[in-house]
N, C-alpha and C positions, 0 to 999 in steps of 0.2 A: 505465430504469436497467438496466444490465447485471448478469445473476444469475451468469454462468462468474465465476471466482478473478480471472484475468484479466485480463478487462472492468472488476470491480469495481475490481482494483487500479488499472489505469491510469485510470480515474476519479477518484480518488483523488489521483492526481499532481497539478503546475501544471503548464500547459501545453507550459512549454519541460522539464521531464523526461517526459513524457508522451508527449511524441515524441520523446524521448531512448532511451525503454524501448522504444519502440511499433519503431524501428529495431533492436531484435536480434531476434534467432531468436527463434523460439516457447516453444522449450523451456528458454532463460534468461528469457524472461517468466515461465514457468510456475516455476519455481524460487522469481523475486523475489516473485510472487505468495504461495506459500507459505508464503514468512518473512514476509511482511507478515501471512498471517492468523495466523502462530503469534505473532506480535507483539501483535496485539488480541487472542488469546486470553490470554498468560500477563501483560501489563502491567496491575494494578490500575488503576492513574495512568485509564489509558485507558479503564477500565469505566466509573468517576466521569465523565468525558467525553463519552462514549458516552453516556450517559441524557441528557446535557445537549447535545449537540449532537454523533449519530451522525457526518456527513459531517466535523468537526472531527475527530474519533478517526481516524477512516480515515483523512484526509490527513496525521494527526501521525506515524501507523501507518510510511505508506509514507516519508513524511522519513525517520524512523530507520532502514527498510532502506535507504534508497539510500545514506543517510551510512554508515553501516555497510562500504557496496561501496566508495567511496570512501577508507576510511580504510587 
């Protein structure tokens, strides 16, 4: 498993945004990275999730940044 922002984000994805993300610069990775962790750090919703299934939070995490870019 990948320990960089990153890695962990784009893990995090499904497949087809995965390589949607994994296709830009480095440094809009590293950006979308960021708001995904400030996303699992300030969303409660996501703590409750996170004890009950980590890789579930992560992947809800990055949904909401990407929809977020999207909108």
């Amino acid at each position: 498993m990948p320990t960089d922002p990153v890695g962990r984000f784009l893990a995090a994805l499904d497949p087809q945004h995965r390589e949607a993300v994994g296709g830009k610069p480095h440094q809009e990775q590293e950006r979308l990275a960021a708001a995904w962790e400030r996303e699992l750090e300030a969303d409660d919703a996501l703590d409750t999730l996170d004890e009950l299934s980590p890789p579930a939070a992560e992947a809800e995490a990055a949904r909401r940044v990407l929809e977020r870019e999207t909108d």
